[in-house]
NUKEPA-894981 format. One record per atom (N, C-alpha, C, O): residue in one letter; x, y, z. Coordinates in steps of 0.1 Angstrom, whole numbers, padded with zeros to 4 digits, always signed. Layout:
BEGIN
aXYZ ...
This chain:
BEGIN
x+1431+0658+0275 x+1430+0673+0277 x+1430+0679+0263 x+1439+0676+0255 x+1419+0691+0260 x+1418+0694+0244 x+1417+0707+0246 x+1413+0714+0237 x+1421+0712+0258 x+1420+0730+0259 x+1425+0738+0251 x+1434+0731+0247 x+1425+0747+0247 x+1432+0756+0233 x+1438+0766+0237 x+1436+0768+0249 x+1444+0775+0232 x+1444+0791+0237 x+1452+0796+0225 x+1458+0790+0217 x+1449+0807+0225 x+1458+0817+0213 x+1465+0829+0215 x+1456+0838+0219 x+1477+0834+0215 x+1483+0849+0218 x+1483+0853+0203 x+1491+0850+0194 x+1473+0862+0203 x+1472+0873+0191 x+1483+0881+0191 x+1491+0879+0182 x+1486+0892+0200 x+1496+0897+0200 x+1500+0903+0219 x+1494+0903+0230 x+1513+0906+0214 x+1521+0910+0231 x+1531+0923+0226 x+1537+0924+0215 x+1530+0932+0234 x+1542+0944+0232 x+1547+0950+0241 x+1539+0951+0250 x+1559+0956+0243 x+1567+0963+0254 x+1566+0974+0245 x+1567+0973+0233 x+1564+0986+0252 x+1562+1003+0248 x+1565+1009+0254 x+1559+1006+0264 x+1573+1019+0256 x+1579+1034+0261 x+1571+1045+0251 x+1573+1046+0239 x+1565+1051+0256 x+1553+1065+0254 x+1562+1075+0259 x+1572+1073+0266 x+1554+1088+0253 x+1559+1101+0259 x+1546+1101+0265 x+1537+1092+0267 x+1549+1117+0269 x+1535+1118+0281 x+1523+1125+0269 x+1512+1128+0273 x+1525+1128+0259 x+1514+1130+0252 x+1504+1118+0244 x+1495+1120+0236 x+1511+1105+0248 x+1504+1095+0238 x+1489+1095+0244 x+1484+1100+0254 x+1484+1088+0233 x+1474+1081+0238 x+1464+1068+0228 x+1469+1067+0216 x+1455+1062+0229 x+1446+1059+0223 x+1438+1056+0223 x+1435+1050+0234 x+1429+1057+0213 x+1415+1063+0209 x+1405+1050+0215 x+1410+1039+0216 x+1391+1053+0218 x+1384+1043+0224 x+1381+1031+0213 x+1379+1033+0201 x+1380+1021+0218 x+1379+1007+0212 x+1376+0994+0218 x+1374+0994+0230 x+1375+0984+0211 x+1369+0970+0218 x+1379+0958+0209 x+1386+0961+0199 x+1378+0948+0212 x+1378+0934+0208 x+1372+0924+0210 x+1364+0924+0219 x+1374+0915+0205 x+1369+0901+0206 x+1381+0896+0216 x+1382+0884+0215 x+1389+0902+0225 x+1396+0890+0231 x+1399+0898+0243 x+1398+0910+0246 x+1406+0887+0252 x+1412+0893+0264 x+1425+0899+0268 x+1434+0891+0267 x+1428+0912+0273 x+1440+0916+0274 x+1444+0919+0290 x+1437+0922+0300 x+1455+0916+0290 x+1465+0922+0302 x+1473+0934+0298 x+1483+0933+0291 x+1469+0943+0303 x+1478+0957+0305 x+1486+0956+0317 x+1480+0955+0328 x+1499+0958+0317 x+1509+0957+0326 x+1515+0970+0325 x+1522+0970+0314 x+1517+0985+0334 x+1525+0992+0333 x+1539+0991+0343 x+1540+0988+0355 x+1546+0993+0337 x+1561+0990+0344 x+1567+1004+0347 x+1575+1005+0356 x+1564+1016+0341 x+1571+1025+0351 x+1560+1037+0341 x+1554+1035+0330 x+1560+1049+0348 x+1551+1059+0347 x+1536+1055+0352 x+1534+1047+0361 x+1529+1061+0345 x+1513+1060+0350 x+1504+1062+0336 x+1507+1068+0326 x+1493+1055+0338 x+1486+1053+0328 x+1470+1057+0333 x+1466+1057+0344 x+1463+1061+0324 x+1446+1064+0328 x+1437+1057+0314 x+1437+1063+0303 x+1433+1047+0317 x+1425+1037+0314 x+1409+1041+0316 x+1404+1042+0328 x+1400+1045+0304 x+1385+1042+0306 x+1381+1030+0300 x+1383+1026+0289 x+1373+1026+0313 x+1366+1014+0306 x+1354+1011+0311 x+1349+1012+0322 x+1350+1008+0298 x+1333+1013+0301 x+1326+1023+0307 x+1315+1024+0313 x+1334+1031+0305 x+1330+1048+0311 x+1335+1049+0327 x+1331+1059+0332 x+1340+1042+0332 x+1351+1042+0341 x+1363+1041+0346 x+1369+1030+0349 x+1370+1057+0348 x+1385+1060+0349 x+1387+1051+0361 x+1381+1048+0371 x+1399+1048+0354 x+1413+1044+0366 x+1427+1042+0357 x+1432+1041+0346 x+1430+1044+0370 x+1449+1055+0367 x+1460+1037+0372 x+1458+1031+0383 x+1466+1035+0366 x+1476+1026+0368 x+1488+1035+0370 x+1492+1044+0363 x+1497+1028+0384 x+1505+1033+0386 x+1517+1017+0379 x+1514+1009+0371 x+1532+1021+0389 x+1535+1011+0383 x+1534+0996+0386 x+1528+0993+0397 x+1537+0991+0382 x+1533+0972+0387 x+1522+0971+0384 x+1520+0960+0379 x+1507+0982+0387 x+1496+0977+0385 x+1491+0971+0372 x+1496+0976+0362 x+1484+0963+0373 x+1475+0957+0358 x+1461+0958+0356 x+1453+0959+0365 x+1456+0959+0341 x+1441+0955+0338 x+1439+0944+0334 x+1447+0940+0326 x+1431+0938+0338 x+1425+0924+0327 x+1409+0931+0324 x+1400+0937+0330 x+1413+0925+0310 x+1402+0931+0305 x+1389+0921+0294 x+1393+0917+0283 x+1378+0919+0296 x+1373+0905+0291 x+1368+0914+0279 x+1366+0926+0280 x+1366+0906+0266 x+1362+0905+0255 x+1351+0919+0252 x+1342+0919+0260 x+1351+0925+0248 x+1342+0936+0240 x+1342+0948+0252 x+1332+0956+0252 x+1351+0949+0259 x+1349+0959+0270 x+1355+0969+0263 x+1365+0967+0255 x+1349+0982+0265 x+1353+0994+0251 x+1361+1002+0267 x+1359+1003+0279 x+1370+1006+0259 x+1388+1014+0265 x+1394+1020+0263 x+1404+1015+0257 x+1395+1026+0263 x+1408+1040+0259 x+1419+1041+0266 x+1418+1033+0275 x+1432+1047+0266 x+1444+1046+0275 x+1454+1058+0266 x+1458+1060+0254 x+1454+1065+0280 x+1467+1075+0281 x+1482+1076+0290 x+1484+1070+0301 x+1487+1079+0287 x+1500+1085+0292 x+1494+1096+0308 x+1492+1108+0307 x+1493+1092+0319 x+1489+1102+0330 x+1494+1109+0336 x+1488+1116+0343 x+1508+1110+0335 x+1519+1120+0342 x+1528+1126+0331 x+1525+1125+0319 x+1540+1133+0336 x+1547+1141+0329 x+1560+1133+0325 x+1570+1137+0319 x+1558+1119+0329 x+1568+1114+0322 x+1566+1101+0309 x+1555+1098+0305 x+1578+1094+0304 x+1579+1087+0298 x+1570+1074+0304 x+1571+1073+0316 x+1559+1063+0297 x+1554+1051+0305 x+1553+1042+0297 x+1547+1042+0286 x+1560+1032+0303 x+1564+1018+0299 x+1552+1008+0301 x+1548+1007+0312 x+1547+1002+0293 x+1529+0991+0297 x+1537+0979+0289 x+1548+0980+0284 x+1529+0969+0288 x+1532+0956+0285 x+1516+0957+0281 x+1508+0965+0286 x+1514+0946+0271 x+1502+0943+0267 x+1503+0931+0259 x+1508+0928+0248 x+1493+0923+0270 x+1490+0910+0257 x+1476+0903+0256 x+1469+0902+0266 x+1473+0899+0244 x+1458+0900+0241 x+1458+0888+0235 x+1465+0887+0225 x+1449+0875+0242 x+1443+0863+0241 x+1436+0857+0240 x+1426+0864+0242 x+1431+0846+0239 x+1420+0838+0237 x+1420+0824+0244 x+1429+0815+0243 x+1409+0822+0251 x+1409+0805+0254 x+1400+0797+0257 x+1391+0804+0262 x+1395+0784+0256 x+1380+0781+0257 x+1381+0771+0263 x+1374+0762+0260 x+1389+0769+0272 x+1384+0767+0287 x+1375+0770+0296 x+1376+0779+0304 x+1363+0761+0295 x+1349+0771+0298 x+1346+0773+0316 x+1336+0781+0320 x+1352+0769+0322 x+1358+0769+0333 x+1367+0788+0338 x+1365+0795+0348 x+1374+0789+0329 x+1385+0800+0334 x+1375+0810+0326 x+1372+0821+0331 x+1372+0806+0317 x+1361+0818+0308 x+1351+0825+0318 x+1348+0837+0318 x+1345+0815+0327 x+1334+0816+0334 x+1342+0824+0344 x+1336+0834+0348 x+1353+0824+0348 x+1362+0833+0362 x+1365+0844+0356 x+1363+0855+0361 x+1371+0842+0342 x+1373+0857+0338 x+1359+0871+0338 x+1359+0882+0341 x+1349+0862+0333 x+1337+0870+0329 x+1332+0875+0340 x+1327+0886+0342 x+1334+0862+0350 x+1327+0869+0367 x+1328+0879+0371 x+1321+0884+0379 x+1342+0887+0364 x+1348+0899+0374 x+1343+0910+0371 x+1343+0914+0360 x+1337+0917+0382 x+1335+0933+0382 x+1346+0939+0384 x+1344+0950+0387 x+1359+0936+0384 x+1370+0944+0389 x+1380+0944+0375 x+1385+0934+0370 x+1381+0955+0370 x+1394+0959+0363 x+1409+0961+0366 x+1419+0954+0362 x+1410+0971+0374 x+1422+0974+0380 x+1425+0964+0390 x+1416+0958+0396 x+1440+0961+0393 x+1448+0949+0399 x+1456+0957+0408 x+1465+0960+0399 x+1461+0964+0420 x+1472+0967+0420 x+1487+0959+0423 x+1486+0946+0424 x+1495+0964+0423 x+1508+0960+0424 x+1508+0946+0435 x+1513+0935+0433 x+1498+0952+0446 x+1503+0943+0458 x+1490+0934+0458 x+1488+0928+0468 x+1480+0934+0449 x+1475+0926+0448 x+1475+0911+0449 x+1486+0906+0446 x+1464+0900+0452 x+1470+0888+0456 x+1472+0889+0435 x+1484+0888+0430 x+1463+0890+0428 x+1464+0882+0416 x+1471+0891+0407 x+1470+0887+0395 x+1477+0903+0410 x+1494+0906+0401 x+1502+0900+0410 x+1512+0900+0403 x+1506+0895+0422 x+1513+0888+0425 x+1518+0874+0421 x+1528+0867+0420 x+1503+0872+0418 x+1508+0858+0414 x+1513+0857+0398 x+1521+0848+0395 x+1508+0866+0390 x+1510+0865+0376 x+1516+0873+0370 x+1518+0874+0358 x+1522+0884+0384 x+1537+0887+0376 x+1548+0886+0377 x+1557+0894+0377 x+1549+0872+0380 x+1567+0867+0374 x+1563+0859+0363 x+1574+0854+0358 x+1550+0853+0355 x+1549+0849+0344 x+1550+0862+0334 x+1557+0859+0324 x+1547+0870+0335 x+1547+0879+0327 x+1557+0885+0328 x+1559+0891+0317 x+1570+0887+0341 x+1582+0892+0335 x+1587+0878+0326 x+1588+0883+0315 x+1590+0867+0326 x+1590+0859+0316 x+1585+0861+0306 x+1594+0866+0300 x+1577+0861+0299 x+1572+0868+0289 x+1579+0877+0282 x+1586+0874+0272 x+1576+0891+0289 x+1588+0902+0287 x+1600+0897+0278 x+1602+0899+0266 x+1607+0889+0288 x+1622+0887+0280 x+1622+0876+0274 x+1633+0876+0269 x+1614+0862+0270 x+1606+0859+0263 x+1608+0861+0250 x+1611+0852+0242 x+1606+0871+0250 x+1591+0879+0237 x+1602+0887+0234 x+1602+0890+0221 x+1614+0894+0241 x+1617+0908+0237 x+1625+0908+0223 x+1629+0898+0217 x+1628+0922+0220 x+1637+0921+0206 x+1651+0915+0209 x+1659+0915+0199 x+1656+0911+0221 x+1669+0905+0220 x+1666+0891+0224 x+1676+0883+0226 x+1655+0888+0226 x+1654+0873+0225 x+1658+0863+0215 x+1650+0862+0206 x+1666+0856+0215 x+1670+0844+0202 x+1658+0837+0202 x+1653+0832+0212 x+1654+0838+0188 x+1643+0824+0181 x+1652+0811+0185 x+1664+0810+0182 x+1646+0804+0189 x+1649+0790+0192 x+1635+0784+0198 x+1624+0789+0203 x+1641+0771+0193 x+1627+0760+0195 x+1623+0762+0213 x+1612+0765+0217 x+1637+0760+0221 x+1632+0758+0233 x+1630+0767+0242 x+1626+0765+0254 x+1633+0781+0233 x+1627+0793+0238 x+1607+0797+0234 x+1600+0805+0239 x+1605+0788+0224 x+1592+0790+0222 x+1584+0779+0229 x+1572+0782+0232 x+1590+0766+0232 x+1585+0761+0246 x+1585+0765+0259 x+1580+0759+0268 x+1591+0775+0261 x+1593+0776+0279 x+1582+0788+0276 x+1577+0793+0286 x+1578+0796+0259 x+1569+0808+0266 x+1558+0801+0259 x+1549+0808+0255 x+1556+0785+0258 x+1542+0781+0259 x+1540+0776+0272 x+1529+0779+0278 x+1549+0769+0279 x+1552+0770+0292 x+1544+0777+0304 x+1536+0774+0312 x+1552+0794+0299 x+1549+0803+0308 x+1534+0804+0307 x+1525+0805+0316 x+1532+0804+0293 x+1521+0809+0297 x+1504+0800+0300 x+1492+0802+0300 x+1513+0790+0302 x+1502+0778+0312 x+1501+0781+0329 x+1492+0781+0338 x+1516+0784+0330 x+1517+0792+0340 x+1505+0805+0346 x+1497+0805+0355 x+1508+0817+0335 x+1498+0824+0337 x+1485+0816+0341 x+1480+0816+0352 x+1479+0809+0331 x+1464+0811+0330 x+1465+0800+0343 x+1453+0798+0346 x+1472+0795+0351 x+1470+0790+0365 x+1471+0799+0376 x+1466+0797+0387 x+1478+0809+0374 x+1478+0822+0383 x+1467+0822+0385 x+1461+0817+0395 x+1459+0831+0371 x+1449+0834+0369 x+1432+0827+0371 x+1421+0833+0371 x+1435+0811+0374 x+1427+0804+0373 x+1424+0804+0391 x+1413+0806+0398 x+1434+0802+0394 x+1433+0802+0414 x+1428+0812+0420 x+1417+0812+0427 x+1436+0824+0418 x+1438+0832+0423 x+1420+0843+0421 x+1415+0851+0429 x+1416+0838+0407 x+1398+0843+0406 x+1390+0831+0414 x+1380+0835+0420 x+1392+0819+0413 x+1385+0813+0423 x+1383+0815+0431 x+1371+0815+0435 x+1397+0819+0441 x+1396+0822+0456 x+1391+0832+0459 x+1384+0830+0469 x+1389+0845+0454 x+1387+0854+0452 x+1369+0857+0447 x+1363+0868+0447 x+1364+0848+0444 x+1350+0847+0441 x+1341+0835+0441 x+1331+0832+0434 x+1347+0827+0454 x+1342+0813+0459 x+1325+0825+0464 x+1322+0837+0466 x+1317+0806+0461 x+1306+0812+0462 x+1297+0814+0451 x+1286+0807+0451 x+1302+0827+0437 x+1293+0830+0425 x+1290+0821+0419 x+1280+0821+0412 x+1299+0808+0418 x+1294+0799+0409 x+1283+0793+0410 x+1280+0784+0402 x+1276+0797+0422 x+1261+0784+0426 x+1253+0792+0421 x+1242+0787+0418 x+1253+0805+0418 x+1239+0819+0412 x+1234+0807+0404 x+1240+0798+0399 x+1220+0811+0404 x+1212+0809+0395 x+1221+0806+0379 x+1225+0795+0374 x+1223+0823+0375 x+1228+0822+0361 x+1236+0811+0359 x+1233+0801+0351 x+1249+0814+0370 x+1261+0803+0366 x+1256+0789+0360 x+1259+0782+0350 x+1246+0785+0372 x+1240+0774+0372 x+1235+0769+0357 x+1239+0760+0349 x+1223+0779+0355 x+1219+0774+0336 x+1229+0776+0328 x+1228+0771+0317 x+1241+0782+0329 x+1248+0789+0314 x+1254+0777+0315 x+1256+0772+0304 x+1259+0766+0329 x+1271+0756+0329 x+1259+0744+0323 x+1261+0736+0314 x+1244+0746+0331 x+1242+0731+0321 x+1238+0732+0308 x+1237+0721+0302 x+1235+0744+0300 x+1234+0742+0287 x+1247+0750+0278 x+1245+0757+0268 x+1257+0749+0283 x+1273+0746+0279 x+1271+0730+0279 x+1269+0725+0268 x+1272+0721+0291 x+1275+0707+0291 x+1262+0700+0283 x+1264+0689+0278 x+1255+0703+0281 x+1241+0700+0267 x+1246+0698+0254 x+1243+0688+0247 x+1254+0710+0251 x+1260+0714+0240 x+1275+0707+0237 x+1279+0705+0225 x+1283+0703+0249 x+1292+0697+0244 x+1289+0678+0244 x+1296+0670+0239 x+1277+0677+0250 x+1275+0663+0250 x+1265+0660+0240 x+1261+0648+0241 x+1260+0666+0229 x+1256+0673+0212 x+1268+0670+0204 x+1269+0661+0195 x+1277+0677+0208 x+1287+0676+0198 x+1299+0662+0197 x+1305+0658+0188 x+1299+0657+0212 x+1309+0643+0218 x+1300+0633+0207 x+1306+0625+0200 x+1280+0636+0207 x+1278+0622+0201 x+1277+0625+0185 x+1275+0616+0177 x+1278+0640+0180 x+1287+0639+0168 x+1265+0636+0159 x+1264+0631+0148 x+1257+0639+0164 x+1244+0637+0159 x+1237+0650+0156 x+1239+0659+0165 x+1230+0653+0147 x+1223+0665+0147 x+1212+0660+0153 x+1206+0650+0149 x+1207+0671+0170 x+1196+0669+0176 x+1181+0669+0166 x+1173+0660+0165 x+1181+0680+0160 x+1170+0684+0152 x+1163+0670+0141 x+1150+0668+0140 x+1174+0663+0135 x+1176+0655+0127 x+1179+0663+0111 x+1181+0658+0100 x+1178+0670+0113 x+1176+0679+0099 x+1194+0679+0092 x+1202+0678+0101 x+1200+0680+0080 x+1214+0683+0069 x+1217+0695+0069 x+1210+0704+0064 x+1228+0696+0075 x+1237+0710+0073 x+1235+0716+0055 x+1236+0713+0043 x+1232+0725+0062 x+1232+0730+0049 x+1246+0739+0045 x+1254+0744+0053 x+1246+0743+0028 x+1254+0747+0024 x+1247+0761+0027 x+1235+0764+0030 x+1264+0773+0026 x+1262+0783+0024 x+1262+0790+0037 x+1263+0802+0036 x+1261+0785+0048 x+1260+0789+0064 x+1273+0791+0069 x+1283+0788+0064 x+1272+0798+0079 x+1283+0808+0083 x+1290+0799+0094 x+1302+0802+0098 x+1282+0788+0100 x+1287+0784+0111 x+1289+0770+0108 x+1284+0767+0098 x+1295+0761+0113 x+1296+0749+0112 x+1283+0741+0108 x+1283+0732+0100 x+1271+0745+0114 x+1257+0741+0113 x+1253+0751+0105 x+1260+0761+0104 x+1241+0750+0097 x+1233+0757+0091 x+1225+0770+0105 x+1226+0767+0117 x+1218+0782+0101 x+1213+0787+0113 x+1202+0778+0120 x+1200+0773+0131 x+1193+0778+0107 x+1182+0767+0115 x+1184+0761+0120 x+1179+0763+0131 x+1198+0744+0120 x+1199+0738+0127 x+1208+0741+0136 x+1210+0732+0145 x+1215+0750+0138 x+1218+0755+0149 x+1211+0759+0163 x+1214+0758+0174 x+1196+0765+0153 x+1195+0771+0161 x+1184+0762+0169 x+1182+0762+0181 x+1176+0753+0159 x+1173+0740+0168 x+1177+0729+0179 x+1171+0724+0189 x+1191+0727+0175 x+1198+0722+0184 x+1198+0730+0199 x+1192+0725+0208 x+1206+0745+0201 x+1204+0752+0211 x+1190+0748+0216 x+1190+0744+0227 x+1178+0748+0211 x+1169+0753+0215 x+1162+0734+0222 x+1153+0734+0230 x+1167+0725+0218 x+1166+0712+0221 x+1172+0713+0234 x+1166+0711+0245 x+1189+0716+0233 x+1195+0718+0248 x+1187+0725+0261 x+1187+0720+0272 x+1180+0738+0258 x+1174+0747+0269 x+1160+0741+0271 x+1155+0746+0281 x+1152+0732+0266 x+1144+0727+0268 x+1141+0724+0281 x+1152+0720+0285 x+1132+0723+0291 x+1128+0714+0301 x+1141+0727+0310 x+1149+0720+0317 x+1143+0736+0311 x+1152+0744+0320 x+1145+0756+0327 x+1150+0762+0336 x+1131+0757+0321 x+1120+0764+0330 x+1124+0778+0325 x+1120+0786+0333 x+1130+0784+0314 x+1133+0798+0313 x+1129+0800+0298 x+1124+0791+0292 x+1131+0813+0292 x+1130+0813+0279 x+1140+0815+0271 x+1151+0819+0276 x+1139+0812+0254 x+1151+0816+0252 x+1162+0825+0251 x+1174+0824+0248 x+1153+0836+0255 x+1158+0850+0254 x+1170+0850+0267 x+1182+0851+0267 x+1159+0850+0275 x+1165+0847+0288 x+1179+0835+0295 x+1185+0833+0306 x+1180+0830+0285 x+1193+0817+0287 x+1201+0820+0278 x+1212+0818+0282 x+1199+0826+0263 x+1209+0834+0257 x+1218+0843+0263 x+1230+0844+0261 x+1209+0850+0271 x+1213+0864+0282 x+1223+0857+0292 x+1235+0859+0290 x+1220+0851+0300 x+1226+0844+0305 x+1238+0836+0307 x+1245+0833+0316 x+1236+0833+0295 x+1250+0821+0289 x+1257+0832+0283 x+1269+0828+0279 x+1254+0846+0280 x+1265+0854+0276 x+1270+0863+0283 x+1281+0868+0281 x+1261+0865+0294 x+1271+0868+0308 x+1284+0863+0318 x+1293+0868+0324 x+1278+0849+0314 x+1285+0842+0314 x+1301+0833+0310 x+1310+0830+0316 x+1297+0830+0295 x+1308+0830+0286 x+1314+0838+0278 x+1324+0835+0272 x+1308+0851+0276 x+1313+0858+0266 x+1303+0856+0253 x+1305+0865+0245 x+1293+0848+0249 x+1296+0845+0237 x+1278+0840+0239 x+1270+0839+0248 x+1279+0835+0224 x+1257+0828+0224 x+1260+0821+0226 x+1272+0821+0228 x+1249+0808+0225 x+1251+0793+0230 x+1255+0786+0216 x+1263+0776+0214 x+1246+0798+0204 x+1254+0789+0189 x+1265+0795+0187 x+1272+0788+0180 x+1271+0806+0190 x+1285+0811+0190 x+1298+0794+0195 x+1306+0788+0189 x+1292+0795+0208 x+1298+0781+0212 x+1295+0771+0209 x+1301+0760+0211 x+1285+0772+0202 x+1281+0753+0196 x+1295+0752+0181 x+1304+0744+0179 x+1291+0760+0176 x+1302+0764+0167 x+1318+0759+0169 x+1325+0749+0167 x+1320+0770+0174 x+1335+0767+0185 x+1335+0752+0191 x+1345+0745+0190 x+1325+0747+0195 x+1326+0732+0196 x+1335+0725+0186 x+1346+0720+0186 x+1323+0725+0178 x+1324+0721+0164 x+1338+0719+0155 x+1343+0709+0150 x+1341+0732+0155 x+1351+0732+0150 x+1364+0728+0154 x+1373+0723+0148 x+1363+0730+0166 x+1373+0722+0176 x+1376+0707+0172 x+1386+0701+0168 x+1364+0702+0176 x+1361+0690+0170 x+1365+0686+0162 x+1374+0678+0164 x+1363+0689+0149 x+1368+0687+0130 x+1384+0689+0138 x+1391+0679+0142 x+1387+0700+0139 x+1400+0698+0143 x+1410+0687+0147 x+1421+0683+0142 x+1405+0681+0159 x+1408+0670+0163 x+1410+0662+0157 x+1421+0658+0154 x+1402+0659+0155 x+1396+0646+0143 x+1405+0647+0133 x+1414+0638+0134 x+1407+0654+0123 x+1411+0657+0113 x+1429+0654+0119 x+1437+0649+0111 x+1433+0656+0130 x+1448+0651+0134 x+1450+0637+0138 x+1461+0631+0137 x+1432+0627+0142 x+1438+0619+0142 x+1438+0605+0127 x+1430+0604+0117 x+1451+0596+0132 x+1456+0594+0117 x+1450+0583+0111 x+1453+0580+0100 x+1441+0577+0118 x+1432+0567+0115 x+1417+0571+0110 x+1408+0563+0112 x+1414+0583+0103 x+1405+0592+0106 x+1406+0596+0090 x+1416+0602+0087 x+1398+0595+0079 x+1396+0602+0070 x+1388+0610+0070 x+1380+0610+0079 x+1388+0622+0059 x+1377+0634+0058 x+1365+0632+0057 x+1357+0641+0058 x+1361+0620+0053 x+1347+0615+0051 x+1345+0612+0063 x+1333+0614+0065 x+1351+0608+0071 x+1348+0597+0086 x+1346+0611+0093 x+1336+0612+0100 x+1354+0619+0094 x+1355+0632+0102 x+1339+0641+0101 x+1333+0647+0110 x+1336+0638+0086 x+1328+0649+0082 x+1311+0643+0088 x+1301+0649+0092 x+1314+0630+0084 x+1304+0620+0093 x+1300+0623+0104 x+1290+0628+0108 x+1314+0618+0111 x+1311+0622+0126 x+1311+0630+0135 x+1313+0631+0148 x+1306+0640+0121 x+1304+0655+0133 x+1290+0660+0127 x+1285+0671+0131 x+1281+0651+0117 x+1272+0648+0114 x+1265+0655+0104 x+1253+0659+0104 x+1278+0655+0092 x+1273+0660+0078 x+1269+0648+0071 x+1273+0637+0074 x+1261+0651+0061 x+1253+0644+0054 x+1261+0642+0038 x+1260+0633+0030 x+1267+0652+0038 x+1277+0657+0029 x+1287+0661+0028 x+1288+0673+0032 x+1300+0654+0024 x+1315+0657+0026 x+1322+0671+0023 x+1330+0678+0029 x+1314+0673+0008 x+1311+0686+0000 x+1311+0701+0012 x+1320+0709+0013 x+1300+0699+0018 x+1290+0706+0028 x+1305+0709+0040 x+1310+0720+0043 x+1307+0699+0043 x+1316+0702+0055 x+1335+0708+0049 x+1343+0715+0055 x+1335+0705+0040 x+1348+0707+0029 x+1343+0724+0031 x+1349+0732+0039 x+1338+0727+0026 x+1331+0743+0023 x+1332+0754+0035 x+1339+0764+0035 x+1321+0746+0047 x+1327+0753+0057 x+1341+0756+0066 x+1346+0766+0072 x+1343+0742+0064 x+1356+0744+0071 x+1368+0749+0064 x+1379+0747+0068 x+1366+0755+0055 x+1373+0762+0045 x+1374+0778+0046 x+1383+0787+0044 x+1356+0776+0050 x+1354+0791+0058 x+1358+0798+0068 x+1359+0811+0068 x+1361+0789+0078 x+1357+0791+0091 x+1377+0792+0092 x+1383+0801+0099 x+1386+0781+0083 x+1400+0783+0085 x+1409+0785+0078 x+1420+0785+0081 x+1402+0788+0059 x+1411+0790+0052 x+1411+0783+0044 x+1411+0786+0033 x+1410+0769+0049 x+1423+0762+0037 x+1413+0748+0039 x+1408+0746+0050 x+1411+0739+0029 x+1400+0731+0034 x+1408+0719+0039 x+1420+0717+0040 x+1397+0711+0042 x+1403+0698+0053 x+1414+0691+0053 x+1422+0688+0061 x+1413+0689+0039 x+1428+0678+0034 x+1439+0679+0035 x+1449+0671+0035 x+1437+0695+0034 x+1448+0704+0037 x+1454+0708+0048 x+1466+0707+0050 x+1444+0712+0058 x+1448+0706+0073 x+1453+0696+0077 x+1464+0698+0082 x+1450+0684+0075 x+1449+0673+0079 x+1462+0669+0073 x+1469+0661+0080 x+1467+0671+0062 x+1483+0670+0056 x+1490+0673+0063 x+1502+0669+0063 x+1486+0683+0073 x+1501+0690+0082 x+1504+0679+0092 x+1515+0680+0098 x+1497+0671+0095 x+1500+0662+0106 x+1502+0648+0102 x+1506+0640+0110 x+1500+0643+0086 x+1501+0630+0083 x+1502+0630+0065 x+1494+0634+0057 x+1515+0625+0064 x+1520+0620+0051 x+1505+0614+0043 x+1506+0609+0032 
């Protein structure tokens, strides 16, 4: 199992009733949790008023604003993540539904992970090791709330059409990257933004959608309705995942790594992945083995 996830950030807030803030987006997904007062949330040019217990989930680039809606003091919770699980990705994106209320099935289920969290996370929490396991813990917990509770909830969408192409040229793309070959045949080149050069990026994609009866416009569309993201956004993300791996395990040098994700040049892959995390390979790869 090589699933990932990331908590960017989490906070507990008490507002007066004049707060607010200004409209905006991200690259990731959040849970707004208010715990007492009321909140008025636009998103995507659609008001709704959180009372208390209710929540938003909110998927990747959805633009928002949030105020304070009554005359009193309001307490929200917020936390904002990431995961590439392409499975839960595909449930999260399915949803037309923002608002959650209190007695909903799916704040029911995912808020006693999130009062964990809370105290967790809070400022009288002790740092300790096995306090930072129980809230990696919890929050496997969550994303299984979350994973059921939209299935059940939306049995059925996954046979559409869309679903249908975005999942087989997702599984195209990760069976591209398992055999570690550039489809195109063509050398990563230097200087590219993505693990692949664009060209061969964008060759590869375009080798996967082949023989799928659509165009590429149209399966780009598609696959970002569906995941959040392009198909070379995720070939990418593959990718790098990949090097990752690799790079932890200990029988595995940087040459062998850089090989087998199908650079031509050690140089080449040193460069990017330096881009893409900072710090180049050897350096990674030190944190896990003397």
């Amino acid at each position: 199992m090589d699933s990932t996830f990331r908590i960017f950030a989490a906070h507990l807030r008490t507002v007066t009733c004049e707060w607010s803030y200004p409209e905006h987006s991200h690259p990731l997904f959040e849970v707004n949790l208010v715990l007492s007062g009321s909140q008025e949330m636009i998103v995507n040019g659609q008001r709704y008023i959180q009372k208390p217990g209710d929540l938003m989930l909110l998927s990747p680039e959805d633009v928002h604003e949030s105020r304070a809606a009554g005359p009193e003091r309001m307490t929200y919770y917020c936390l904002h993540f990431n995961v590439d699980e392409r499975l839960l990705r595909e449930l999260l994106f399915r949803s037309d539904d923002f608002l959650y209320t209190e007695y909903s099935p799916l704040t029911r289920a995912i808020r006693p992970s999130l009062d964990k969290l809370i105290e967790l996370t809070s400022e009288n929490a002790e740092f300790r090791l096995a306090n930072k396991m129980r809230t990696l813990s919890v929050v496997f917990e969550l994303f299984a709330g979350l994973s059921e509770n939209l299935e059940r909830s939306r049995e059925g969408a996954a046979g559409s059409k869309m679903n249908r192409i975005a999942a087989e040229i997702a599984a195209g793309l990760e069976r591209y990257v398992e055999l570690g070959e550039d489809s195109s045949g063509g050398e990563v080149m230097e200087g590219s933004e993505g693990i692949e050069s664009e060209d061969t990026s964008r060759e590869t994609v375009a080798a996967v959608i082949e023989g799928l009866g659509y165009s590429a416009s149209s399966c780009n569309r598609m696959f970002h309705n569906v995941y959040g993201m392009s198909p070379r956004q995720y070939l990418s993300a593959l990718k790098l995942k990949k090097a990752k791996l690799l790079l932890m395990e200990p029988d595995m040098s940087v040459e062998a790594v850089s090989a087998r994700l199908g650079y031509k040049d050690i140089a080449h892959f040193s460069r990017q992945f330096k881009r893409w995390t900072g710090e180049p390979p050897g350096k990674f790869r030190g944190k896990f083995h003397i």
